[in-house]
Each structure stands twice: as structure tokens, then as C-alpha cells.
N, C-alpha and C positions, 0 to 999 in steps of 0.2 A: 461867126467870126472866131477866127484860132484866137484861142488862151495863148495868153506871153509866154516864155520862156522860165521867165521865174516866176510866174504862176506856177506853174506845173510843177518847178523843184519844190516849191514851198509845201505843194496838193500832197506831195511824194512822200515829204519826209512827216507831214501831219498822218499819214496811212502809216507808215513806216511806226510810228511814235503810238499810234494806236492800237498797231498790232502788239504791241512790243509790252503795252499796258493792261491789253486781256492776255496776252502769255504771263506776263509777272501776277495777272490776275489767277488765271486759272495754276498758278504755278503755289502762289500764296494761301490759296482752296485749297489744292492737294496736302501743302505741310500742314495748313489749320487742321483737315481730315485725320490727316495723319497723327497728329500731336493730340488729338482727339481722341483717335481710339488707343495711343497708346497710352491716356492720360484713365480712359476706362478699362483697361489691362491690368493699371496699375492700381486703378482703385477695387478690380475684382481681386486683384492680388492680396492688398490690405484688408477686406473685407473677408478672401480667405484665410490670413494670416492671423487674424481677429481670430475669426472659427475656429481655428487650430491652435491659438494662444488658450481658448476659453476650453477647449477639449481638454487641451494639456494640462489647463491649473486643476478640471474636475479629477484625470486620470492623477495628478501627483495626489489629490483632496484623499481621493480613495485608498491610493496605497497609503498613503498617512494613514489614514481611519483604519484600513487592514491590519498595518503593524501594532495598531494601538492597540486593535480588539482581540486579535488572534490569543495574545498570552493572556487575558481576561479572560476570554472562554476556555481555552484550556486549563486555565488554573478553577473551572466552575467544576470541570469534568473530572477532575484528581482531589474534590473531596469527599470525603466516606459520608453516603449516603445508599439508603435502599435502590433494590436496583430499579424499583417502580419510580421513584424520582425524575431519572436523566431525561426523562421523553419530555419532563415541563422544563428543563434546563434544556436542553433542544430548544423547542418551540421557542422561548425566550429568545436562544441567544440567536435562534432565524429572526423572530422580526427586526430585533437592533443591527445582526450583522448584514443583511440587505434590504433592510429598509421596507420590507417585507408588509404588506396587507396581509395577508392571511399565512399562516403555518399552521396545521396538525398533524398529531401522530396516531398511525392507523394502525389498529392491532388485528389480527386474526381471530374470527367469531369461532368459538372451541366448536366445534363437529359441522364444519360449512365451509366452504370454500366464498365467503364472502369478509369484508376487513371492513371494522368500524372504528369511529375515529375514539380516540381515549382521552386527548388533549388537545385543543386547541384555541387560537385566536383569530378572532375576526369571522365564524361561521355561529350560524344560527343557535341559539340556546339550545333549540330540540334533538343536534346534531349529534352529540356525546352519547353510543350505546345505543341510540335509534335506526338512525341510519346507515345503510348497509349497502357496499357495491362488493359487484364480484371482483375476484381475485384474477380473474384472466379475461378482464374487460379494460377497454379503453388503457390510458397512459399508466395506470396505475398495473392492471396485466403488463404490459410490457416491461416496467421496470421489473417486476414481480419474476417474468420469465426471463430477462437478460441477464438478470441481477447485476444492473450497473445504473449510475444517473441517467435517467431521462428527460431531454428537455419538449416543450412543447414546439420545438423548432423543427426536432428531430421528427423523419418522416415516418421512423416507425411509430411513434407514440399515439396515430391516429390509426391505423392499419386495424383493421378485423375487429369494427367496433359493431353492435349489434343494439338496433335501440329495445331491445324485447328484454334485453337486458341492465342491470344498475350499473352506472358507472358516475366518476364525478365529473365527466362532460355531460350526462344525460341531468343530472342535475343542477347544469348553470356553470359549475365551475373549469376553470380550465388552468390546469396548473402552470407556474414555467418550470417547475423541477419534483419530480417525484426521483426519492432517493430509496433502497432497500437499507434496514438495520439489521446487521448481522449477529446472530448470536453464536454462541459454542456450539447448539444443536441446530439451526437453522433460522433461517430470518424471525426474528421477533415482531419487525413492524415496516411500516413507510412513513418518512416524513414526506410531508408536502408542503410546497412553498409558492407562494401565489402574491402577485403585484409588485414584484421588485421592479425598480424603475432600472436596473443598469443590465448590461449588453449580458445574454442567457450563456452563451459561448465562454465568454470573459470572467465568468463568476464561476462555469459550473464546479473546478478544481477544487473551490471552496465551501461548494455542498459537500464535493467527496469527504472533503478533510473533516466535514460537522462530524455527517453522520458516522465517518471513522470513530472519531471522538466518541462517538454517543455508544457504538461497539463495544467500543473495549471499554468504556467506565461502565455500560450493564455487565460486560463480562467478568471483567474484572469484580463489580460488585457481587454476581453471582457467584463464583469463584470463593470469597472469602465466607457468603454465605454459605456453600458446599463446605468449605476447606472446617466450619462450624462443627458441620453436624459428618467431617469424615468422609463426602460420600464422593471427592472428585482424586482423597489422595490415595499415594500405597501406605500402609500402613506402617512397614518393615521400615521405609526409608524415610518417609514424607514428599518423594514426588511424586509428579502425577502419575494417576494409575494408566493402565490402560484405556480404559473407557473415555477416561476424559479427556486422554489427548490425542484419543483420534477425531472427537469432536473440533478440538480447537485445531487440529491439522485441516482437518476439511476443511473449518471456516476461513482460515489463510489461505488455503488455496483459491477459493474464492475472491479474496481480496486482493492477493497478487494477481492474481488474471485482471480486476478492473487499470492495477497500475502498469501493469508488462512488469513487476519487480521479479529478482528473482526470489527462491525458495531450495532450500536444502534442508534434506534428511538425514542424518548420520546415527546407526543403528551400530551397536559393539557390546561384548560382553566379556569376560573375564577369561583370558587361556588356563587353561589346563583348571578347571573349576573344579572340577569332580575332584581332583586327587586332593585339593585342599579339603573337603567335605572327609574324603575318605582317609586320610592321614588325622587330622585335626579333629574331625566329629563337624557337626551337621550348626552347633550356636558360633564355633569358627567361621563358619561359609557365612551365618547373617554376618558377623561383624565384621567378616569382607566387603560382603554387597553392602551392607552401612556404610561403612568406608568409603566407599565407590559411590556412593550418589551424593556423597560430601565433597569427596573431589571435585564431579563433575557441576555441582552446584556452584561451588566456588571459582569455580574459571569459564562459565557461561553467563554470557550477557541476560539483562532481567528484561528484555526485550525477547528475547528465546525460550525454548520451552525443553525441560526434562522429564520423560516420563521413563516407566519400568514396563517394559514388556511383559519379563519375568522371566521367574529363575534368575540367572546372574546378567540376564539381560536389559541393555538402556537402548533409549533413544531420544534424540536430541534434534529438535527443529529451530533450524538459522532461518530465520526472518532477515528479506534483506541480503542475502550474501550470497554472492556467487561462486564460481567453485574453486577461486585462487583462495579467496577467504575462507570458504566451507573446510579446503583441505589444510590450511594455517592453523585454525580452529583442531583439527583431528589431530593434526600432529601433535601441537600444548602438549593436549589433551594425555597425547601419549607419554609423552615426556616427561609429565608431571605426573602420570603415574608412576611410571618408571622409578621416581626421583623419592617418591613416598615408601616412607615403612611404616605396616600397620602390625601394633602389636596384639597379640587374640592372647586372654584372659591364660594364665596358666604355661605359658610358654616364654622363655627368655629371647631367644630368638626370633628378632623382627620379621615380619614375609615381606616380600616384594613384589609388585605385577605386571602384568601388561596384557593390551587389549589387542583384540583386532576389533577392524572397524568395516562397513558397506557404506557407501556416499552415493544418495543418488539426487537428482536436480531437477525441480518443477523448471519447465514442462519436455524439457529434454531430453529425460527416462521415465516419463509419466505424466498423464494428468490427470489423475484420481492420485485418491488418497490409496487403492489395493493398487494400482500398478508404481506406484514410487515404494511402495513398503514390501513388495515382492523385488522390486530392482534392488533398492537396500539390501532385503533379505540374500540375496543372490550373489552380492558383492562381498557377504559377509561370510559367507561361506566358501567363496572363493579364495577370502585370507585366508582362512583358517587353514583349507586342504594346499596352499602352498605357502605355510612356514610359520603364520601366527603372528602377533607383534605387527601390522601394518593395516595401512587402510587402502581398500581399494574400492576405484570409482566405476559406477555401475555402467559410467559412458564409455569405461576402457575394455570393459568385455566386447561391448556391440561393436567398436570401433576396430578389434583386434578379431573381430569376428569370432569370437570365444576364448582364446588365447589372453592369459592374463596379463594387465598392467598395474604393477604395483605398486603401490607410495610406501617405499618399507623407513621413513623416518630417518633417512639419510644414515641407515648404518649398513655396511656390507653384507651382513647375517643379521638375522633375529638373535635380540636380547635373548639370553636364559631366562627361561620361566621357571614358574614353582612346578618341583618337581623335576626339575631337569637334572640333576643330580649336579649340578654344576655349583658352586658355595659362594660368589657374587654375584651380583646384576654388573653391566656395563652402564647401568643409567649415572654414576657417578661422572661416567665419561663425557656425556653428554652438554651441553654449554649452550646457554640460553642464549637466540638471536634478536634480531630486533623487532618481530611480529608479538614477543612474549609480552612486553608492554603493553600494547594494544590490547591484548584481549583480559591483560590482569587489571589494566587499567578502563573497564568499561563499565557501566554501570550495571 
């Protein structure tokens, strides 16, 4: 029997009503889904926002704690102590400044190429003087031959390891930093630092600057024990001698290589020297060159170094300064001899001088200590044979392909020198700019 009429519309619109109810269903499923996962989007969001909130407070924690300690440990390293001290001032201030389980300091066994520890915290009682790894094995080799920080990250630090041989991986330990300490004649030691809980990359700038530190207060402590017993100065002047400051040149050059800093030489000696010796007598010529390393002391930074090559000979190592500064520096220099009258015992008549000068730039015109002191040398003689009274830079011969370029101190001719027969200097004319500050004003 046929269904009525309005059967059927009724059949219709109940189909029609139930389609309508799984679409708003499945339609209400999709947004639930959806509001679901963006509801877990937003809690991995939170959850990494947390992560990164809690990273961030540890990374401010640290630079707080860095700025606190940095001038504590420096202020450990600038007091006068023997130089055998700094390696337990080290060691110390590694376990507090990173949280450090173990630090010791490895010294060189006298006639062996093996390094034993001298100080340390956190290794075995027996360890001090006993035990012994070689010097070109494992992480501690490599710092030794790079002579820069090493971390245990780094892929060389495992490279060309031999177990027939001692090392402090064959012995259990495994550093995150082995650092070289540098002394005036050659590495003194290694520090090593083991169990820091924070990122090896992140810190290692702050080994460099320990064992920076721990460099210069042995040097420097050695240095005043020399400067004791006479055996690093000149005598004539009280700068350093030769000897000693080719020592302490090498060691900077090694040190500016771990930083890329730059390094300048400026090598100059007194014009027309001899005729003063030979007019005046030979104790006139000391109490020129006196003179002249009194100058040269007093207008260089105590971060630099002066030594006496000899004869009326100086040289002068800029730490730090590249060659707008290095030749700022020359100029003073020049200027304020110029500007000096030194009076010699027996005579009314003041003298007056001037230098010439050679500039030359780690690693630009050398990277030894004999090819920057042959480039200097070479630059210096280059003033000399065109006019005297200037400094000229060792990159301007190469770059002129031997043809000289001079820094003649911003005057058209060279000042009169002694001996020139001419009865004043022009340095009177001369008028200090705004670089003179800076360098009168440095420590």
C-alpha cells in the first residue's frame, strides 16, 4: 500500500533534519579537533616559553655572577705575591668562577717532555709530583702544540691519541678545558678544568681571560723579581734590556694570535748621534740616551713595553694598537722630543733632538719575532737614508714596492737636527692635536 502524501514530506524533512544533525555533527568534531590542537600548540608554546623564561633567568644568573667575580679575581691577580703563588690563585678562582669539580695546574717535568700537576682540587692525593702525562699526548698535547684553549668539544683535542702512552684521558679524566700559561720565555704550565656544568663554547672566552690573568701576574711577578737582582733591565736607562724584551715580544705575539688583536713594533734611535758623542764627549751621549728613555717612558702606556736595543737605540711594543694608533703614538713621540731640551752637565746651551722611527705590524709585516724586527729594522733605515726626523711604516716599502712612504710628522722638511749647523729647532712651531691627550692621558 502507497505511503500518503504527507507521509512522505514528513519521511523527507526527518532525513533532511538528520543529515543536517551529523553535518553540524561532524562539523562540531572538526572545530572541537581543531581547538584541540590549537589548544596543544599553545600549551607547547607555554611550555616552551617556560623553557626559555627559565634559560633566560639562569643566562641573566650568570652574567650577574660573571660581573660580580671578574673584578674579584682580577683584583686576586694584582696582588704582590711570589710568582709560584698565581697557579693556587688560579685553581681557586676556576672552581668558584665555573663551578668547576676539578682544576689543576701542570707544570713541565725539568729534562722530560712529560707535565705534572703542581696544584690542584678535586684529584687524587697521590697526584701532585707523581704523576706524569706526556706533553704531546691527548687534549693536553694539543693545547700544548696549538697554544690556544682547548675544549673537549673540540675535535682536535681527541686526534693522535696513543694508549702506550700517559695522558689524562688514559687516566680517567677527561677535561672540558685545558688552557696553556704563558710566560716571558715560554709556557710555564696548563691549567685544567674539569666538571663545569655550563655550555664549554659559552665560557671558553673566560678561561682565556683566567689564564691571561695568571700570565701576566707570574710575569709581571717575575719581572719585579728580575728587575731585584738587575737581570731583565738596561742598566744605563732602566728599560728593558734586550734580552728581556724579546722574550716578552714573543710571548705577545703568541697571545695576539689566540685573540686576532693587533700588535706593533716601533724601533727609533737618536739622528745624528755620533756628532753629539763627538762634539760633547761620550758621558753627554749617556745623558742623552738617559734622557730619551725618560721621554719615551713617560708618554707610553704601562700596558706597552720599552726596551734598549742599544747604542742610542729603542724599541717600543704597542699591545693592542693598530697602525692609525701605532703611527699617533710615533708621531707624540716625535713631537715631544722635538719640544724637549736636555741640558749635558758643563754646557749652557740646551740640545735639542729628534728620531727617526721603523713601524712594523704583527702579522702584516711578520709573524715571528726576527721578521717584524728585520721589517722595523728596515723601515728605520729607510728614514734615516731619506731625511731623518720621520717614521716610516714597514707596509709602505712592500706596498710601494720599495719606493718609500713616509710619515715625516706633518712638516714640509725635516726639523734641524744637532749638528746641523742651523741655531733653532722648528719644534717650537709645532702645536699639540687632539691624539696628545690620549696617550698623555693613559695609564
Amino acid at each position: 500500500m502507497m505511503e500518503s502524501f504527507p507521509f512522505l514530506i514528513a519521511k523527507a524533512i526527518l532525513l533532511i533534519l538528520a543529515v543536517g544533525l551529523i553535518v553540524e555533527c561532524v562539523h562540531r568534531r572538526r572545530a572541537l579537533e581543531k581547538e584541540s590542537g590549537q589548544n596543544r600548540y599553545k600549551q607547547q608554546q607555554l611550555t616552551q616559553l617556560a623553557q626559555d623564561l627559565r634559560t633566560l633567568k639562569k643566562e641573566v644568573a650568570r652574567k650577574g655572577e660573571i660581573a660580580e667575580k671578574i673584578p674579584v679575581i682580577a683584583k686576586k691577580f694584582t696582588e704582590k705575591l711570589p710568582e709560584s703563588s698565581f697557579a693556587a690563585v688560579a685553581i681557586r678562582s676556576a672552581i668558584d668562577f665555573f663551578h668547576a669539580k676539578q682544576a689543576g695546574y701542570f707544570i713541565p717535568v725539568d729534562g722530560s717532555p712529560e707535565y705534572t700537576l703542581k696544584v690542584g682540587v678535586g684529584f687524587p692525593p697521590d697526584w701532585p709530583g707523581e704523576i706524569r702525562i706526556r706533553s704531546d699526548e691527548g687534549i693536553v698535547g694539543m693545547a700544548l702544540q696549538k697554544k690556544v684553549v682547548v675544549s673537549r668539544m673540540d675535535a682536535l683535542s681527541s686526534a693522535g691519541r696513543r694508549e702506550s702512552r700517559r695522558s689524562l684521558e688514559s687516566f680517567g679524566m677527561m677535561p672540558d678545558y685545558v688552557a696553556p700559561v704563558n710566560g716571558a720565555s715560554g709556557i710555564l704550565g696548563v691549567l685544567v678544568i674539569a666538571g663545569s656544568p655550563f655550555p664549554l663554547d659559552e665560557e671558553r672566552k673566560y678561561v682565556s681571560m683566567l689564564t691571561d690573568l695568571a700570565s701576566i701576574a707570574m710575569q709581571h711577578a717575575a719581572l719585579l723579581d728580575a728587575s731585584a737582582s738587575g737581570s731583565s733591565t738596561d742598566p744605563l736607562t732602566g728599560v728593558s734590556n734586550r734580552s728581556y724584551f724579546f722574550q716578552r715580544f714573543e710571548n705577545e705575539i703568541r697571545r695576539t694570535e689566540n685573540y686576532a688583536q693587533p700588535l706593533a713594533l716601533f724601533m727609533f734611535d737618536i739622528d745624528e748621534f755620533k756628532k753629539i758623542n763627538d762634539t760633547y764627549g761620550h758621558p753627554a751621549g749617556d745623558v742623552v740616551i738617559r734622557k730619551m728613555a725618560e721621554i719615551v717612558r713617560e708618554h707610553t702606556r704601562s700596558s706597552d713595553l720599552v726596551g734598549r736595543y742599544g747604542g742610542d737605540e729603542f724599541m717600543v711594543m704597542m699591545t693592542s694598537s693598530n697602525k692609525e694608533q701605532a703611527l699617533t703614538y710615533a708621531d707624540h713621540l716625535m713631537r715631544i722630543t722635538r719640544a724637549t731640551e736636555i741640558r749635558v752637565p758643563g754646557h749652557d746651551t740646551p740640545l735639542r733632538l729628534t728620531i727617526s722611527g721603523g713601524l712594523a705590524m704583527h702579522p702584516s709585516d711578520g709573524q715571528s719575532t726576527t721578521e717584524l724586527f728585520c721589517a722595523a729594522d728596515h723601515a728605520l733605515y729607510e728614514a734615516k737614508r731619506n731625511g731623518r726626523n720621520r717614521t716610516v711604516l714597514a707596509q709602505s716599502l712592500r706596498s710601494a714596492g720599495g719606493i718609500l712612504a713616509a710619515q715625516g710628522g706633518g712638516l714640509e722638511k725635516p726639523v734641524p737636527t744637532i749638528g746641523s749647523g742651523e741655531a733653532r729647532s722648528r719644534a717650537d712651531e709645532v702645536t699639540p692635536d687632539l691624539f696628545d691627550n690620549e696617550w698623555e692621558s693613559l695609564p
